[in-house]
C-alpha positions in Angstrom: 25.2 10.8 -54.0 26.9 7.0 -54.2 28.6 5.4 -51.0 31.9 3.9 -51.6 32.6 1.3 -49.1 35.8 1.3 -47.8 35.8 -2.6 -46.4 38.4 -5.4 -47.3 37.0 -8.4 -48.5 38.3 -11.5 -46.7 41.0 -13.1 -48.2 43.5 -12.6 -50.2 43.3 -9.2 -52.7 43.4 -10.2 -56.3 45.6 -7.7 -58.8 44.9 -7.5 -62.7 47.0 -10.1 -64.5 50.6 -8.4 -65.5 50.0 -5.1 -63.7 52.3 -5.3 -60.7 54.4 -7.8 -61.9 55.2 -10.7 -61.0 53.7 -12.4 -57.7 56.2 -14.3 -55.9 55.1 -18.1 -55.0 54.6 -19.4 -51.0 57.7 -20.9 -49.7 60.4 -19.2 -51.9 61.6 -17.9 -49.1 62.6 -21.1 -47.1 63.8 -22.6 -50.3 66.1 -19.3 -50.4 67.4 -19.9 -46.6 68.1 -23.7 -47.3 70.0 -22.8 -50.4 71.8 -19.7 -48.4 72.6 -22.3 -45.3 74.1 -25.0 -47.9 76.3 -22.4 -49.0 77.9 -21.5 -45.8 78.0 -25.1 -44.4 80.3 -25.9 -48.0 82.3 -22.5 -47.3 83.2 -23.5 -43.7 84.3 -26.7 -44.8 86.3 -25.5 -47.8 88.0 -23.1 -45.1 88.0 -26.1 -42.5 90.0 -28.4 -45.3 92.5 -25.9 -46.2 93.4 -24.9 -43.0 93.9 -28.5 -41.8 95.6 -28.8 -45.3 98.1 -25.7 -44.4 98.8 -27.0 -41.0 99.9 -30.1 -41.7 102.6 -28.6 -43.7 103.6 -25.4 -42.3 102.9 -26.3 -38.8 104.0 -29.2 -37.6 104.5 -29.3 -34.1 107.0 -31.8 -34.4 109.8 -29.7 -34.9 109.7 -27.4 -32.6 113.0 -24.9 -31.5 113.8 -23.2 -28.3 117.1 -21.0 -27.7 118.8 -21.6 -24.2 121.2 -19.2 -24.6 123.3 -17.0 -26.8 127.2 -16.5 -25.8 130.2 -15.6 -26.4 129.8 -12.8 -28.5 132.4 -11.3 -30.5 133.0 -9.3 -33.5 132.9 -11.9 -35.4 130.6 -14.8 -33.9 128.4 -16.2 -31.8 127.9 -19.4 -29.5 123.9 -20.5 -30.1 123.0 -23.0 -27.6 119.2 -24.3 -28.6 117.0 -27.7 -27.6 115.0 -28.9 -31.3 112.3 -31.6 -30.4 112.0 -34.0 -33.3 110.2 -37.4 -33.7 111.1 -40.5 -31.8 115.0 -40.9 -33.3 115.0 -38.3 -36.0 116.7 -35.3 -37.3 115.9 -32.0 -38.2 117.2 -28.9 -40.8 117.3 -25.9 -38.3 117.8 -22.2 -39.9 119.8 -20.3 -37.0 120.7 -16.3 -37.6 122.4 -14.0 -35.8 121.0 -9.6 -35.9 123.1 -6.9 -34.5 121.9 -4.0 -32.7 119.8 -2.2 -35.4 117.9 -6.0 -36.3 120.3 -6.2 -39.6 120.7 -9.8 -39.9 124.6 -10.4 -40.2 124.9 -14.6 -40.4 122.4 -16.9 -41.3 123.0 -21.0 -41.7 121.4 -24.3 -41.6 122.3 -26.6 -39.0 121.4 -30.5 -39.0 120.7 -32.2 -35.9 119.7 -35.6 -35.3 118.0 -37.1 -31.9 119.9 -40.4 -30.2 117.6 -43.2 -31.2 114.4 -43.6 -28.9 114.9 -39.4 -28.0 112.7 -36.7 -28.7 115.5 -33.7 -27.9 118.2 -32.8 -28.7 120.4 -30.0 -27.0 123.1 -28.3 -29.7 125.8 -25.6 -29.1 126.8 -24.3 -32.7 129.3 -21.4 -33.6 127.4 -18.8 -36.3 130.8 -16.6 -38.4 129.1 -12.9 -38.5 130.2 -10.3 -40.6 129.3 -7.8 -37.6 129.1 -7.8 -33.8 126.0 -10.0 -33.2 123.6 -9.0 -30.8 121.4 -11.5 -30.4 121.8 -15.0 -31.6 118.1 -17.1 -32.4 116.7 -20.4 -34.1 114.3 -19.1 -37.1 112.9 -22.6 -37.8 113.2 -26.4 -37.6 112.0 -28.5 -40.3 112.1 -32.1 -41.7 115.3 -32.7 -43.4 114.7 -33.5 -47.5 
């Protein structure tokens, strides 16, 4: 009867050339991690860029709107009192709307307003024409003027 010895020889097992495929080499795997790191460092820039890109020009804090108070309502109007902040001595294109009851939007219009030189608010009372009783008169947006 033959013994068959079940021991590991030290090192590294050797496998007949082209049976198990191919052997992967030492350190493909840190060149796979730096290669997988670069890519998320360019995507979070890309993203980084685009959003500052986006902000710049849909968000600019600059023009900035806030509605004091809505009055005089009728069947047929309503009085929008609203402060705009613009830069130093400029002027903005505000969209103002009035809804009724059920949120239907019955007047919409564009109102210009321009700070006193050196000011940063300005304080407006305008009349929006409605087709309906108004509910609820607001200040959509403020942007540069073209």
């Amino acid at each position: 009867m033959t013994e068959t010895h079940a021991t590991i020889s030290p090192g590294a097992p050797v496998f007949p050339a082209g049976r198990y495929g191919r052997r992967r080499e030492p350190g493909g795997k840190t060149r796979r991690t730096l290669l997988t790191a670069l890519a998320l460092l360019l995507l979070v820039a890309s993203l980084t860029l685009i959003s500052v890109r986006l902000y710049r020009q849909y968000g600019d804090p600059a023009y900035d709107a806030q509605v004091i108070t809505y009055t005089d309502i009728t069947d047929g109007q309503v009085l929008v009192d609203f402060r705009v902040t613009v830069p130093p001595g400029g002027s903005a294109v505000c969209v103002l709307r009035a809804r009724d009851r059920a949120g239907v939007e019955v007047a919409r219009e564009e109102v210009t307003v321009t700070a006193a030189p050196g000011d940063r608010h300005v304080t407006t009372r305008h009349r929006l024409a409605t087709t309906a009783r108004p509910f609820i008169g607001e200040v959509l947006r403020c942007r540069p003027p073209a």
